[in-house]
N, C-alpha and C positions, 0 to 999 in steps of 0.2 A: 504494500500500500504506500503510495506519495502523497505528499499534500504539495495542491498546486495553486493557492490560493493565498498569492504576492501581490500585494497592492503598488511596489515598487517601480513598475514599471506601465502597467498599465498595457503592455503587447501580449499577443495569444502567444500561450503554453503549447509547442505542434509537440514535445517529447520530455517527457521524466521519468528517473529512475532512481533506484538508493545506491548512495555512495559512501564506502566507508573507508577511515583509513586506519594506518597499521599504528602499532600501541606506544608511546610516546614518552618520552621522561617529563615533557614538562608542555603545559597548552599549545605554548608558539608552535614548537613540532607538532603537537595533534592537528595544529590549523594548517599546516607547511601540507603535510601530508596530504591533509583534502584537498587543499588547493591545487595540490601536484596532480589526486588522482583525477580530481574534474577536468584540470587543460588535459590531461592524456585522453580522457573520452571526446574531447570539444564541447566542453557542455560550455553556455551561455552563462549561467549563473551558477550555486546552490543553497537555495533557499529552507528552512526550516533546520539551522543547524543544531546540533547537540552534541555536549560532552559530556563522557561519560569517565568517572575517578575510580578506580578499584585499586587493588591492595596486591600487589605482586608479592607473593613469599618463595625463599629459596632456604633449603635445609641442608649443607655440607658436613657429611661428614669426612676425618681424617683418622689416619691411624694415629699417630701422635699429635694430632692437634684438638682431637675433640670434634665437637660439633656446636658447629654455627649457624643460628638462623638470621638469613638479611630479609627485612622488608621496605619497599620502599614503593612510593603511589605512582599508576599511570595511565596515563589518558590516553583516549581512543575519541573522536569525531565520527558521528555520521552525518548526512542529512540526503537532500533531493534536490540532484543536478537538473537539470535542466535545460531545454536549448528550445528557443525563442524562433517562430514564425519567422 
C-alpha cells in the first residue's frame, strides 16, 4: 500500500511505490540512503517519509577475553517514491 496524497505539488501521481533503505548509524545516513535508492529508481519525489530507531545487539564471545555485549541504535527510512505525470 502507498499513500499518494501530497499536496506539494499539486501534479498527477502517473507511478508509486515503497522505498526502503539499508540500516544506518545515524539519521543523515538513513536519509542519504533513500535519497540514493529513489535517484537509482528515477523517482520524482518521496513523499510520506518515516524513520524507524531499533536497538542493534551483538554478543562476542572469547576464549580468554570473556564475553561482550555491544548495543548500539539504528535507523532504517522508508517511505513512497514517486514519479510525476
Amino acid at each position: 500500500m502507498t499513500t499518494t496524497d501530497s499536496p506539494l505539488t499539486g501534479r498527477e501521481i502517473a507511478l508509486s511505490w515503497i522505498i526502503w533503505g539499508a540500516q544506518a548509524g545515524n539519521l543523515a545516513d538513513a536519509y542519504s540512503n533513500l535519497e540514493a535508492i529513489a535517484a537509482s529508481q528515477a523517482a520524482d519525489a518521496v513523499i510520506a517519509v518515516r524513520f524507524v530507531a531499533a536497538s542493534d545487539t551483538h554478543t562476542r564471545v572469547g576464549f580468554l577475553s570473556g564475553e561482550s555485549i555491544e548495543t548500539r541504535t539504528v535507523y532504517q527510512g522508508y517511505g513512497t517514491a514517486v514519479r510525476y505525470s
